[in-house]
C-alpha positions as CSV (number, residue, x, y, z in Angstrom):
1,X,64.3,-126.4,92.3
2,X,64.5,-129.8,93.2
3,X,67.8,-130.4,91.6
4,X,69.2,-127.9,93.5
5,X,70.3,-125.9,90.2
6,X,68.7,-122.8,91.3
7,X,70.9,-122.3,94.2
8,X,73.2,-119.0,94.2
9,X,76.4,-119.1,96.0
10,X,77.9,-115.3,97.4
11,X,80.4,-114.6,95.2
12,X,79.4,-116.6,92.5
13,X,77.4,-116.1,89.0
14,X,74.6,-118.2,87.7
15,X,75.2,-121.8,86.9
16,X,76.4,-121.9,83.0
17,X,74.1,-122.5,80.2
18,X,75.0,-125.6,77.7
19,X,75.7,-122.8,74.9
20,X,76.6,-124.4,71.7
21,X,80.0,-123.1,70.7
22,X,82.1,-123.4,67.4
23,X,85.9,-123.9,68.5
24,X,89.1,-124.3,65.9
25,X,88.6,-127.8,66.2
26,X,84.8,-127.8,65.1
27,X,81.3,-127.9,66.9
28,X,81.2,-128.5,70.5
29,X,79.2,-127.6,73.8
30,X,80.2,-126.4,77.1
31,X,78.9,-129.1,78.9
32,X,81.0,-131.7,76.4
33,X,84.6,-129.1,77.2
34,X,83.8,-129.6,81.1
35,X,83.7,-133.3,80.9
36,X,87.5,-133.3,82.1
37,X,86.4,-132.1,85.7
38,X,88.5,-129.1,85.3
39,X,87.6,-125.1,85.5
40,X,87.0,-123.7,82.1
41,X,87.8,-119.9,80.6
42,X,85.6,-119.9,77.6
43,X,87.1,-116.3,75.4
44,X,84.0,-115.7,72.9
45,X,85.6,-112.6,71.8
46,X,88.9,-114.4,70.1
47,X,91.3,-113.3,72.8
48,X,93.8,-115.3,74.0
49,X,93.9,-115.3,77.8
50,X,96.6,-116.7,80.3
51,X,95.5,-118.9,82.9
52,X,99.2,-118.6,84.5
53,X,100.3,-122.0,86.4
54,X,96.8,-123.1,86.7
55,X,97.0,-125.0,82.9
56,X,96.8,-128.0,85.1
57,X,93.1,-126.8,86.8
58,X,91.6,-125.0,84.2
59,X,91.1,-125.3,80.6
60,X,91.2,-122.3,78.1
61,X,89.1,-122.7,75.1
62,X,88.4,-119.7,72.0
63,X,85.0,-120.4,70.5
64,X,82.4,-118.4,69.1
65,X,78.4,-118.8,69.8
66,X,75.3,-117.3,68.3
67,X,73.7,-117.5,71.4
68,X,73.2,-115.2,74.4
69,X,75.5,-114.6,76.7
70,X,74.6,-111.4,78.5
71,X,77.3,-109.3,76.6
72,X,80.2,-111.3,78.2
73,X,83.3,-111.5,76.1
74,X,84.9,-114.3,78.5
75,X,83.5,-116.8,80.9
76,X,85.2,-118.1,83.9
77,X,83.5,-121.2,84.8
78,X,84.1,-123.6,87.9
79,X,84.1,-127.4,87.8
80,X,80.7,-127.9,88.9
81,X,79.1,-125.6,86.1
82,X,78.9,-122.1,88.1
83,X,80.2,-119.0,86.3
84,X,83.2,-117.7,88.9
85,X,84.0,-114.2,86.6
86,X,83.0,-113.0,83.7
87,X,84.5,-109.8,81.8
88,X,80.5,-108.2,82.8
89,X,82.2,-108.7,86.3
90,X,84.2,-105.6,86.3
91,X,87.1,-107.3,88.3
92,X,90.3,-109.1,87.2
93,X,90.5,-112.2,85.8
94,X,93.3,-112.9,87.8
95,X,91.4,-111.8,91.3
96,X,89.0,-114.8,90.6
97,X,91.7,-117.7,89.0
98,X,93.6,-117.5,92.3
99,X,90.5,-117.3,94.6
100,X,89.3,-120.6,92.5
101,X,91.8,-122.2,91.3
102,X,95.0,-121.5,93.8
């Protein structure tokens, strides 16, 4: 509470959990694929996804976890951590890159 990590913004999911992921180029963790300061489109499910002109903003990454993720297939997360969309969302991907990301 202190840190401030339980805050919830309108609009805006949970703050992500450091899920440990297994991507094409080996082990990894969410929190080591946001290090670039970027926004991040995690696809657990396989699927490639477009991130349109944004490549510059936001990073796409397919990995697979054993962990819990709520039943999302793909994550949209922001650049300081907080989940922006999620396929759980019901709305477009592309609704929330361009409210995000331009």
């Amino acid at each position: 509470m202190k840190s401030g990590l339980d805050t919830r913004y309108p609009g805006v999911g949970p703050r992500m959990i450091d899920l440990e992921l297994t991507t094409g180029s080996g082990p990894t963790r969410v929190s080591r694929l946001m290090h670039s300061g970027r926004g991040l489109l995690l696809s657990l499910d396989g699927r490639q996804r477009s991130v349109g002109h944004r490549s510059d903003r936001v990073e796409h990454v397919v990995a697979k976890t054993d962990e819990d993720v709520a039943g999302a297939e793909a994550l949209l997360i922001r650049p300081d951590g907080y989940v922006a969309w999620s396929t759980t969302d019901g709305g477009p991907l592309e609704t929330a890159l361009t409210r995000w990301f331009g």
